[in-house]
C-alpha positions as CSV (number, residue, x, y, z in Angstrom):
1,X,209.8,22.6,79.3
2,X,211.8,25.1,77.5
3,X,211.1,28.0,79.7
4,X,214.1,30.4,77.7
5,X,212.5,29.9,74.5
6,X,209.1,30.6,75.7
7,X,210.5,34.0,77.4
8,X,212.5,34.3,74.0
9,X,209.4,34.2,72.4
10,X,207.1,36.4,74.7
11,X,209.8,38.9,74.7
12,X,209.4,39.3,70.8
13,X,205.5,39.8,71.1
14,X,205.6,42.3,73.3
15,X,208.4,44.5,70.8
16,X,205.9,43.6,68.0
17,X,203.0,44.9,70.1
18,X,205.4,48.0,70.7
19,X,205.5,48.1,66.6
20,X,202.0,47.9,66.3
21,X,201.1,51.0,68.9
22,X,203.4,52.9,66.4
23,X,200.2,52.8,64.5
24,X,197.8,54.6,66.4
25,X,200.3,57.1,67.5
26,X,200.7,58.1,64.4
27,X,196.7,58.3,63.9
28,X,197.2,60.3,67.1
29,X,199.7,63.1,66.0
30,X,197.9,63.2,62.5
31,X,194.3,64.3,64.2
32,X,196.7,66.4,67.0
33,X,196.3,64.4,69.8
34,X,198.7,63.8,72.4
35,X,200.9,60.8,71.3
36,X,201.8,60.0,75.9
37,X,199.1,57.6,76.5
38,X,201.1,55.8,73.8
39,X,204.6,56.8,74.6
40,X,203.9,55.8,78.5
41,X,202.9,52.5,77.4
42,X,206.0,51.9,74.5
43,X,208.8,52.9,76.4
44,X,208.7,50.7,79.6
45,X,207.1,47.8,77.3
46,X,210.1,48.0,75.0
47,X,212.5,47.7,78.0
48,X,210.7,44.8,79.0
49,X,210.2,43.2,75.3
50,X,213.9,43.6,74.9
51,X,215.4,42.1,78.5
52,X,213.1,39.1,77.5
53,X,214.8,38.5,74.2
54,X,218.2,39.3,75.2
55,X,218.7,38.0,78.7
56,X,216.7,34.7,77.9
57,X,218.4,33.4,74.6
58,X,217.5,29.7,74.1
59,X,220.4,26.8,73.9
60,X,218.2,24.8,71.9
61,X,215.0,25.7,69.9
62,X,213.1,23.0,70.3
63,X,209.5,24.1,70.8
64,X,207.0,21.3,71.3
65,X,202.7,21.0,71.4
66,X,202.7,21.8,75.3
67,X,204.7,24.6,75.3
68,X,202.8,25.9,71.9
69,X,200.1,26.0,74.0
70,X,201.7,27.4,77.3
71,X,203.4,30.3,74.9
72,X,200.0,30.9,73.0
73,X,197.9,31.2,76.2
74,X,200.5,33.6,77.9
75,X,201.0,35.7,74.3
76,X,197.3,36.4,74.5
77,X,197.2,37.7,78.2
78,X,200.4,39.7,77.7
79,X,199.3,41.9,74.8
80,X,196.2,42.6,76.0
81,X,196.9,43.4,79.2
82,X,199.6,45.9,77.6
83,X,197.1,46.4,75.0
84,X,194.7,48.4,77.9
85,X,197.1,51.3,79.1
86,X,196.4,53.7,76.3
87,X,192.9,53.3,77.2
88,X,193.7,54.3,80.9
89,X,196.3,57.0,80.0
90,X,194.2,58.9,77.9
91,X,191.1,59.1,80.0
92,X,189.0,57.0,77.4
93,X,188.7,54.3,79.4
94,X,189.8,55.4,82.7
95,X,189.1,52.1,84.9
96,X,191.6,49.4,84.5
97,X,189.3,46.5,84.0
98,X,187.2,48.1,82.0
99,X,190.3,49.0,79.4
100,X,191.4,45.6,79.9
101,X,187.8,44.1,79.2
102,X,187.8,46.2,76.1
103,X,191.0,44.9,74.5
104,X,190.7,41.5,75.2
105,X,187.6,41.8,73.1
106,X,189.5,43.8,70.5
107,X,192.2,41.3,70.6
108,X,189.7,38.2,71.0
109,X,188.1,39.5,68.1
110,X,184.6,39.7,69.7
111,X,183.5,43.2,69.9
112,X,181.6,42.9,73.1
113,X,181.9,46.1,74.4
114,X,181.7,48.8,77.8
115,X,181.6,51.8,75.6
116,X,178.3,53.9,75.5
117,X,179.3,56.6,73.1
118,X,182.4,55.6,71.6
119,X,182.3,59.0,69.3
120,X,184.1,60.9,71.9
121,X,187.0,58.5,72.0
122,X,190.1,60.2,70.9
123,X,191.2,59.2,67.1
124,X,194.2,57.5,68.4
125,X,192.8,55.5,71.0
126,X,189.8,54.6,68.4
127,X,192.5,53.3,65.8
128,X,194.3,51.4,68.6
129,X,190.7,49.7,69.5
130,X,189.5,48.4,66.0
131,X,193.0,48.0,64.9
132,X,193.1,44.9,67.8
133,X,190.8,43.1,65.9
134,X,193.0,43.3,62.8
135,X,195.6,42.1,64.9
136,X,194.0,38.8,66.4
137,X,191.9,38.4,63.4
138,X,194.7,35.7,62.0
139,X,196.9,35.7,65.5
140,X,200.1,37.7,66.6
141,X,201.8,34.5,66.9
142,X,201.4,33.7,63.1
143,X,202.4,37.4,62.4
144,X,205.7,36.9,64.9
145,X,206.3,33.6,62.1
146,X,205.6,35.5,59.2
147,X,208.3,38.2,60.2
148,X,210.9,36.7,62.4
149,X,213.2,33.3,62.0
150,X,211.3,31.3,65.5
151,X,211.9,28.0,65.8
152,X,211.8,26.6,62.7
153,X,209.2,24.0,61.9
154,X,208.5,23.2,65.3
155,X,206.5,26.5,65.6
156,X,203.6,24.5,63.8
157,X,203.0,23.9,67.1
158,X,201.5,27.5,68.0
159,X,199.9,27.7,64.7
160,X,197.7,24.8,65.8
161,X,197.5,26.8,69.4
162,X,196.4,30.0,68.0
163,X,195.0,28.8,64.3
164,X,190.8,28.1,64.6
165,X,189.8,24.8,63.9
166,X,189.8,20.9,64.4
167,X,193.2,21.0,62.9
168,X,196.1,22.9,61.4
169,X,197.8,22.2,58.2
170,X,200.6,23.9,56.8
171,X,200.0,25.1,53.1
172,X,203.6,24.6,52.4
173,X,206.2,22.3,53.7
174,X,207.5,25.1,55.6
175,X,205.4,26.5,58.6
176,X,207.0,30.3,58.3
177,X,205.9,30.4,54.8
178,X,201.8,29.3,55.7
179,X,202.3,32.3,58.2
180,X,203.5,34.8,55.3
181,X,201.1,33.5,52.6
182,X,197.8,33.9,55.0
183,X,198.9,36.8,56.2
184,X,199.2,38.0,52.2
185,X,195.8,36.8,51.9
186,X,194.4,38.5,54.8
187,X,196.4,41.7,54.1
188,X,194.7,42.0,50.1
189,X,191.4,41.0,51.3
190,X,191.6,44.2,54.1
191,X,192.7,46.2,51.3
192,X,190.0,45.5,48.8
193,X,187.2,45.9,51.2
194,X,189.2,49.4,52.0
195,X,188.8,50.1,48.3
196,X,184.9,49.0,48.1
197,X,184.5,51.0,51.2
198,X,185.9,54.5,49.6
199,X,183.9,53.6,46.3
200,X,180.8,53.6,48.4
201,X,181.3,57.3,49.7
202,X,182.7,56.3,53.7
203,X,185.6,58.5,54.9
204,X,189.2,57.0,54.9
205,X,189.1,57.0,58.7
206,X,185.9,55.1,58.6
207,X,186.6,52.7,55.9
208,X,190.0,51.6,57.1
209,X,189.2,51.0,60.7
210,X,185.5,48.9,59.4
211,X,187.7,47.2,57.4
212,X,190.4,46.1,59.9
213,X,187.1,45.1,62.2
214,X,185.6,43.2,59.8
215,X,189.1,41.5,58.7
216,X,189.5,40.6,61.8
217,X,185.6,39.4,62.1
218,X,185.4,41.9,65.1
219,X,182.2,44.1,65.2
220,X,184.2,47.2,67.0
221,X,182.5,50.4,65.5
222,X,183.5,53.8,65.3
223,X,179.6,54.6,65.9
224,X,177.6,53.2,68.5
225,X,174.6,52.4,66.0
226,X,177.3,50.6,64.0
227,X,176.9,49.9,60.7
228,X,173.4,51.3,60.7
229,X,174.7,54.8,61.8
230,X,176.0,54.7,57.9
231,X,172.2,54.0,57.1
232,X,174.0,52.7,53.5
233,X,172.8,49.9,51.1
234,X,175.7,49.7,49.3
235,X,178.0,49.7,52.8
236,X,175.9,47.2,54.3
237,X,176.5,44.8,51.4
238,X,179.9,45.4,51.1
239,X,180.5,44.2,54.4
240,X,178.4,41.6,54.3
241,X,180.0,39.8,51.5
242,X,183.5,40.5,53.2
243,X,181.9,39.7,56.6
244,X,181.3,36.1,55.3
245,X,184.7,35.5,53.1
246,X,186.7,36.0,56.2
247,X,184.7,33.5,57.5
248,X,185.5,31.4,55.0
249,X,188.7,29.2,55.4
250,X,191.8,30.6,53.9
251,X,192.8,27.5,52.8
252,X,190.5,28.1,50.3
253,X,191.8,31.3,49.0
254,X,195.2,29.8,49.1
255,X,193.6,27.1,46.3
256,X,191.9,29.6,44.3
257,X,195.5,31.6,43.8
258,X,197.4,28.0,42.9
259,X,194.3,27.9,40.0
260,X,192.5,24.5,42.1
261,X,189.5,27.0,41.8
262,X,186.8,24.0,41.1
263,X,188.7,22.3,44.4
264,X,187.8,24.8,46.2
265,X,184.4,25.1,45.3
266,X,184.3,21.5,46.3
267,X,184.7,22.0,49.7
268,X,182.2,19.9,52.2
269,X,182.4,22.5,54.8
270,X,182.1,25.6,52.7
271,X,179.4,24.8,50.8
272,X,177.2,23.6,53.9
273,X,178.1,26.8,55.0
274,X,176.8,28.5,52.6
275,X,174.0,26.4,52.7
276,X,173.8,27.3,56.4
277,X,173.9,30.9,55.4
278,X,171.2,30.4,52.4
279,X,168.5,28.7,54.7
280,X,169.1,31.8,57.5
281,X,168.7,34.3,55.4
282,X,165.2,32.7,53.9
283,X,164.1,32.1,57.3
284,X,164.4,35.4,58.9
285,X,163.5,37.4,55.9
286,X,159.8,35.7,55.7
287,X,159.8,35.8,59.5
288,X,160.5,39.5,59.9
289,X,159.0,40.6,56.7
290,X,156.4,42.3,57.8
291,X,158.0,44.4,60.5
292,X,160.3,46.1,57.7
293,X,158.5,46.6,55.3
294,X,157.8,43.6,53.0
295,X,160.3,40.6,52.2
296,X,163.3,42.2,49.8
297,X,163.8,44.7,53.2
298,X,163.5,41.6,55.3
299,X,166.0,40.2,52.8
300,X,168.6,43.0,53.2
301,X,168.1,42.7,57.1
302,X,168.5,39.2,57.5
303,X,171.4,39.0,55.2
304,X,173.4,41.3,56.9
305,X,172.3,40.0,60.4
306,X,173.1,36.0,59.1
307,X,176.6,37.0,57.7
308,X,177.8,39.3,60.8
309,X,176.7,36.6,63.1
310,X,177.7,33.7,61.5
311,X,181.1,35.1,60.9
312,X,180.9,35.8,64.3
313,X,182.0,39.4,63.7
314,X,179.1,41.1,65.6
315,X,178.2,44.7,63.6
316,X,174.6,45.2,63.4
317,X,172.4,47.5,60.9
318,X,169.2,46.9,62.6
319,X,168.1,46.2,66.5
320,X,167.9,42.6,66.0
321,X,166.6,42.5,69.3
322,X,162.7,43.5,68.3
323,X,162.4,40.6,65.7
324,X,160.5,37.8,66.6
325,X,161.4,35.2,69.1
326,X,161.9,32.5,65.8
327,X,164.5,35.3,64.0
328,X,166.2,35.9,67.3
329,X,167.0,32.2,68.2
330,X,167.9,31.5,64.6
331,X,171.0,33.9,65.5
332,X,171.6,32.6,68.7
333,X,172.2,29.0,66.8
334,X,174.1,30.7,64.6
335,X,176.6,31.9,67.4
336,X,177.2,28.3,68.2
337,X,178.1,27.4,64.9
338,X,180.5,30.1,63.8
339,X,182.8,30.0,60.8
340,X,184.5,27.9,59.1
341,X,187.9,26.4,60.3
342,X,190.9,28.2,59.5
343,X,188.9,31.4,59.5
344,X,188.9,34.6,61.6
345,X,185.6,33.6,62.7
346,X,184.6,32.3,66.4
347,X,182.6,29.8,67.6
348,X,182.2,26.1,67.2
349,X,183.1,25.8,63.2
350,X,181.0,24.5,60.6
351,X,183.6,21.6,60.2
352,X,182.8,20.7,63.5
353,X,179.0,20.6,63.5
354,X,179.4,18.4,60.6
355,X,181.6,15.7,61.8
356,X,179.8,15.8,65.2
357,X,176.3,15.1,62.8
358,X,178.1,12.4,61.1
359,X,179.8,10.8,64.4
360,X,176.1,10.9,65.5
361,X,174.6,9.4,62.5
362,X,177.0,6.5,62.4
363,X,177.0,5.9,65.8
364,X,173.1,5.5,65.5
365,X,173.7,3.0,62.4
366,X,176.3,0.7,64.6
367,X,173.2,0.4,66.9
368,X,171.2,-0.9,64.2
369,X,173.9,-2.7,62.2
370,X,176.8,-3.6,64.6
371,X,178.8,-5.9,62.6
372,X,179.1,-3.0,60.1
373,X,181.4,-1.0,60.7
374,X,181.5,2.6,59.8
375,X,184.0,5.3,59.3
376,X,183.3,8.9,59.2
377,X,184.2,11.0,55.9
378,X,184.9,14.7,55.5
379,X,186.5,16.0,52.9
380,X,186.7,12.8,50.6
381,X,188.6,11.7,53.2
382,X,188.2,9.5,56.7
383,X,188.5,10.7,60.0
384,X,191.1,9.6,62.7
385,X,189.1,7.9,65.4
386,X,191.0,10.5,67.6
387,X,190.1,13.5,65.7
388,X,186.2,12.3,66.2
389,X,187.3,12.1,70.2
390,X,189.1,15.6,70.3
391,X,185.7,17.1,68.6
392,X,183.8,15.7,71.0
393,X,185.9,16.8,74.1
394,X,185.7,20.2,72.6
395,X,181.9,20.5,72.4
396,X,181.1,18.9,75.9
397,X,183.8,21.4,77.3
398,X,182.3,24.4,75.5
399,X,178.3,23.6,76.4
400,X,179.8,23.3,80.0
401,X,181.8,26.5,80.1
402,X,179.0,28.2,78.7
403,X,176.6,27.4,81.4
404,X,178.6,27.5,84.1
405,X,179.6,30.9,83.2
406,X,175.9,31.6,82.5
407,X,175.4,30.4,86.9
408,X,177.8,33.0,87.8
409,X,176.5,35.3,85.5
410,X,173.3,35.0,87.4
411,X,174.8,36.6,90.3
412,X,174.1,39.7,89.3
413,X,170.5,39.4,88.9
414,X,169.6,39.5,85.4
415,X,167.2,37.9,83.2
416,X,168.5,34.6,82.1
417,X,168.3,35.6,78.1
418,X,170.8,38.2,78.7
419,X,173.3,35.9,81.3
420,X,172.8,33.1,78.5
421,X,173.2,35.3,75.4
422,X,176.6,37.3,77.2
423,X,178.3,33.9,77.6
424,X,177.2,32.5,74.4
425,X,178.3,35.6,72.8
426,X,181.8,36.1,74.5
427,X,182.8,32.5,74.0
428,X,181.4,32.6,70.4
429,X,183.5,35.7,70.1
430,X,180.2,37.8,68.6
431,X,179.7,40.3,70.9
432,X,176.2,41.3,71.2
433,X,173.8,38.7,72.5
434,X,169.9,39.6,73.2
435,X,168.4,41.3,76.0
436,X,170.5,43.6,78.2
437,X,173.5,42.7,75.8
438,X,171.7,43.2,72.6
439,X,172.8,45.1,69.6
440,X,171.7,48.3,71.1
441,X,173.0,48.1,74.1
442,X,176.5,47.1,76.0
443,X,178.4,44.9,78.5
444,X,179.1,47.8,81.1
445,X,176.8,46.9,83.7
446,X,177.9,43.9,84.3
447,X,179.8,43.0,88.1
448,X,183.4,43.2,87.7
449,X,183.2,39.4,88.5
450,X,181.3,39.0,85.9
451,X,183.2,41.2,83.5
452,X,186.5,38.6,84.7
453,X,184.6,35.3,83.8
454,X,183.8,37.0,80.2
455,X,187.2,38.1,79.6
456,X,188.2,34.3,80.2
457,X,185.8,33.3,77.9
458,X,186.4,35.4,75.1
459,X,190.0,34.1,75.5
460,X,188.8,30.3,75.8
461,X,186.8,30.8,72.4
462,X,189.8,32.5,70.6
463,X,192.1,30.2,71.3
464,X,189.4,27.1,71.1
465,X,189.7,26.6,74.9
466,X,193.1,24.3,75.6
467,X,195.5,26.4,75.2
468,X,193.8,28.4,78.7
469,X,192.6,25.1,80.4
470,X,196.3,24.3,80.7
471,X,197.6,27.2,81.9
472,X,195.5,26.1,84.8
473,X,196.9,22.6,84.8
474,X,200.1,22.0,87.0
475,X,201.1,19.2,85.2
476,X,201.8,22.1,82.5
477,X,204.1,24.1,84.4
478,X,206.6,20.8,85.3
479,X,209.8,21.1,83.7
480,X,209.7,17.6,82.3
């Protein structure tokens, strides 16, 4: 185990954290607002960040899949327990957990959130908050590769840590380079829907920090009605198109700049995605047409409601939680299933649900034809027996974590649509669920028990749960 490297690296995300909280301060002293909750958090965080790089230079560089995982795990709890102290400084979020709660859902990406009014945040603290989903929408890790010589090639090893999906391929021979080129493509896509979002008449302040949510496929809002506060057609498909292109892998993006546009378009898992999206949309929209107003307003509804579940990002422009019980469980499946891999999106993946349909499939046809073998394609291509195995691990291991979580949950004594829908929603990384936890309401009730397990789920579903299993395995911490 290369223990100096992994301090080594640490050390450099915490000083980029320090970077990032330049950011908000500067939001901060723009509005005239006290820049010390940020200042008391950046100066002993730089001290730290610096001892780590300095004091623990690596002899070798070496950086292998275990301690990827080890350094991804750690990275994650670092920054956000940094992350909270602006929160607590300024008052906003005075209660430790709570703060801590809130930015590992910023960080995470999920937008569950404790906040009943967050209006009367102050403007720097409100930056900080959506600008963490901007920040873990495509990993702080790849961002630390993108900017800074780590470990050569062997940092491929994080990327498939902190990187959603079944696997992790570098675009280009050299794994610093993926890092800059999808951080490019996240970067112009944040900046576009910046652009649409101006066009459509929404303040700067509003547009940039929906934007960095939806980048990051987050859900944070500046308002607590969320998108609906903007009560916008326009808005609401803006975001929703975005809301489902970050969803999309970037891969794809990546083939569309190279001009392999009609590859792209070829893709198995992105066009049963969309198909995924299609059928949604249809469903709802007949289902809950005569509670809006006729089928086009079911249309706009459900379309908004498919893409920002889906894409796991969690905004909301109507209380989804008075549709019927059909529309409502329609979503709740649509947690599961998440984006695609290689996305910002949570969840299971839609490359995932496919090759677990296939595995199935064939499976069934070996009990009815044994001497036939089959293999399992995706992508014009087949599957590694061991992939198959790995997607299976992953899926038993999520189901479990999700009801176990949902047992504890129970402790508190709620209704088992709002335990269920929490955990679903945390380890999804969606946000709201149904129930106490639906669009309209928020996670602040819940036990500070309770509020730990979800913060270690949100964390298991953004970093597609090994990467925090081992941290709890000893056999992780032995030096050889």
């Amino acid at each position: 185990m290369n223990y100096r490297m992994i301090v080594n690296i640490l050390g450099k995300v915490l000083l980029a954290e320090v970077l990032l909280l330049l950011l908000p301060m500067s939001a901060a002293l723009y509005y005239h607002e006290s820049p010390l909750p940020f200042l008391y958090t950046i100066a002993p965080l730089a001290v730290l960040s610096l001892a780590m790089i300095f004091l623990f230079k690596p002899t070798h560089d070496d950086l292998f899949a275990r301690e990827g995982f080890l350094c991804t795990g750690l990275a994650w709890i670092l920054m956000s327990a940094f992350g909270a102290l602006p929160f607590v400084f300024s008052g906003d979020i005075p209660n430790y957990l709570n703060a801590f709660f809130e930015t590992v859902s910023g960080f995470t990406t999920t937008g569950a959130s404790i906040l009943t009014n967050p209006e009367t945040m102050s403007r720097g603290c409100m930056f900080w908050r959506l600008f963490t989903h901007w920040i873990g929408g495509m990993g702080v890790l790849v961002l630390i590769a993108a900017v800074l010589p780590v470990s050569g090639n062997h940092y491929i090893h994080i990327m498939r840590a902190e990187v959603p999906g079944p696997t992790v391929s570098k675009l280009v021979p050299r794994a610093r380079k993926t890092a800059r080129i999808l951080y490019v493509i996240y970067m112009v896509l944040t900046l576009l829907e910046i652009f649409f979002l101006l066009a459509g008449g929404l303040g700067f302040f509003d547009s940039v920090l929906h934007a960095f949510a939806t980048a990051g496929t987050g859900g944070f809002s500046t308002r607590a009605a969320s998108i609906a506060a903007f009560d916008s057609v326009y808005v609401e498909m803006v975001v929703s198109v975005f809301m489902l292109l970050f969803g999309c892998n970037f891969n794809l993006f990546f083939l569309m700049l190279t001009g392999e546009i009609l590859l792209a378009l070829k893709s198995e898992e992105f066009r049963v995605y969309l198909c995924i999206v299609a059928a949604s949309v249809f469903a709802i929209a007949g289902n809950i047409a005569y509670q809006v107003g006729g089928f086009t307003n079911g249309l706009r509804y459900s379309f908004f409601q498919v893409a920002t579940i889906i894409s796991t990002t969690g905004f909301s422009s109507a209380n989804f939680d008075n549709w019927p019980e059909f529309s409502r469980w329609i979503l709740v499946l649509l947690m599961f299933i998440g984006g695609c891999a290689g996305s910002t999106g949570g969840g299971i993946k839609v490359s995932r649900i496919i090759l677990l349909v296939k595995s199935y499939f064939t499976e069934i046809k070996k009990l009815v034809l044994p001497s036939r073998v089959k293999k399992v394609w995706f992508e014009s291509r087949p599957v590694e027996a061991v992939t198959l195995r790995t997607i299976h691990v992953f899926f038993s291991l999520y189901i479990a974590i999700a009801f176990i979580s949902v047992l504890i949950l129970s402790l508190d004594g709620h209704d088992l649509t709002t335990n269920f829908t929490a955990s679903v929603a945390c380890i999804s990384n969606v946000g709201p669920g149904l129930s106490g936890v639906g669009p309209a309401c928020n996670y602040l009730f819940f036990s500070p028990l309770s509020k730990i397990v979800l913060i270690f789920e949100m964390l298991l579903g953004r970093l597609e749960l090994f990467p925090m299993i081992l941290l709890l395995s000893p056999s992780m911490w032995k030096s050889k």
